[in-house]
N, C-alpha and C positions, 0 to 999 in steps of 0.2 A: 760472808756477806749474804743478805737475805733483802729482798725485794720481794713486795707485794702490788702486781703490772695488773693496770684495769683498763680496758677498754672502753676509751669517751669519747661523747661527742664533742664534750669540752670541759673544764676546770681548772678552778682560778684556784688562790690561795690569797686571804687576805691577811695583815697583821696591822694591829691598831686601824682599824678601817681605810688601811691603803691596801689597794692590789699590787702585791709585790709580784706573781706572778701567773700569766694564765695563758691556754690555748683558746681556742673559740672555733675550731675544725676537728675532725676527729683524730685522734693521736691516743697517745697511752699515758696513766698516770700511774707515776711507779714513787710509790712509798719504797724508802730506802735505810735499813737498819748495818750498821756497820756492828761485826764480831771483835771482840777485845784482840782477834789471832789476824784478823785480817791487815793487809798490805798493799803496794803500788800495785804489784800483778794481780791482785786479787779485784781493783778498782780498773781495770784494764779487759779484766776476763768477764766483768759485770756489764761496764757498755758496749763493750762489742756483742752479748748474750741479748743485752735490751734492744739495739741497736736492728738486729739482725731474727729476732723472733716472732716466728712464721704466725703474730696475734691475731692482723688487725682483716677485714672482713675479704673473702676470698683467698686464705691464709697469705696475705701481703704482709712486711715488714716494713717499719720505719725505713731502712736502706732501701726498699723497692720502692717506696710510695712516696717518699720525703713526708709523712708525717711528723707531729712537730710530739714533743714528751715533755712531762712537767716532772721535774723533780723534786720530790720532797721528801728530806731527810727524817729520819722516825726511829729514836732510840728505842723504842715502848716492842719494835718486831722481837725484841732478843730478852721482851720478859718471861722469865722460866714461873708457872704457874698451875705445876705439878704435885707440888706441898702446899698446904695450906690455902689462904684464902689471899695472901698477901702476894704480889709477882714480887720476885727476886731478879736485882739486875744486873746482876755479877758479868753475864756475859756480854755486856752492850758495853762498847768500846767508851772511854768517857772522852769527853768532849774536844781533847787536846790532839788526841789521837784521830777520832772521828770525822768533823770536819777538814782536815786537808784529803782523807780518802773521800768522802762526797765531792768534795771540791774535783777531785782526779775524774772523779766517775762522768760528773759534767763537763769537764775539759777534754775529757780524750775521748767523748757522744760529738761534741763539736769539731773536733780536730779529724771524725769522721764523716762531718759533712751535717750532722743531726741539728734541728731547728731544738733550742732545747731550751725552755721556761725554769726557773725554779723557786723555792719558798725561801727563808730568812732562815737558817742553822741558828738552832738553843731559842727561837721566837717564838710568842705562844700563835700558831697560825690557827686559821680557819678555812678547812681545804672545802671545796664545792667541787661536784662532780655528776655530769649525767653520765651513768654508765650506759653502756653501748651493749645491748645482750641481754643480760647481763655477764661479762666474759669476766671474769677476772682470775689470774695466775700466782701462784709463789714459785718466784725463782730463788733456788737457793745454791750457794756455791761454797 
């Protein structure tokens, strides 16, 4: 499982020009790629790692601060683009697979207390983002 966590001051996500989801305070936007290997513990070990990572200004954490997180799912982290000119997507979990672990990864940021926005899984979105810093992380597990 592979996250890419950005520190904002806020960002929305739109699809068909609806806001499906946004913060509007500072919090963290974490694009979220799920691994063909990955599992429930592995979606378990990702939001408590989000949840709990010393980001955000005064190394504070969404758990210290109740900052709010957007989540948006992003098969495109786990294109290998090492050969040629073309990404290869072999490792990026397909979609059957993928969505019930994004789904976990936001259920159990909530079931830890986390204010938590997200985008529309397989939608074509349009994320918006002021980054804060500019800070931005890859967490990988």
């Amino acid at each position: 499982m592979r996250a890419v966590v950005a520190r904002v001051t806020e960002a929305s996500v739109t699809v068909d020009d609806e806001v499906v989801g946004a913060i509007d305070e500072p919090g963290l936007l974490v694009l979220l790629g799920i691994h063909v290997a990955d599992d429930v513990a592995k979606a378990h070990l990702m939001a408590r790692k989000l949840h709990e990572l010393r980001v955000l200004r005064d190394e504070e954490s969404c758990a210290t601060t109740g900052a709010p997180l957007l989540v948006v799912s992003q098969f495109t982290l786990y294109g290998e683009t090492r050969k040629g000119r073309r990404p290869s997507w072999t490792a990026a979990a397909r979609p059957e697979h993928a969505e019930p672990l994004v789904d976990e990864v936001v259920a159990e940021l909530r079931r830890k207390g986390a204010r938590v926005q997200t985008g529309r899984f397989g939608a074509m979105m349009s994320v918006r983002s002021a980054n804060d810093g500019p800070f931005t992380v890859l967490v990988e597990l």
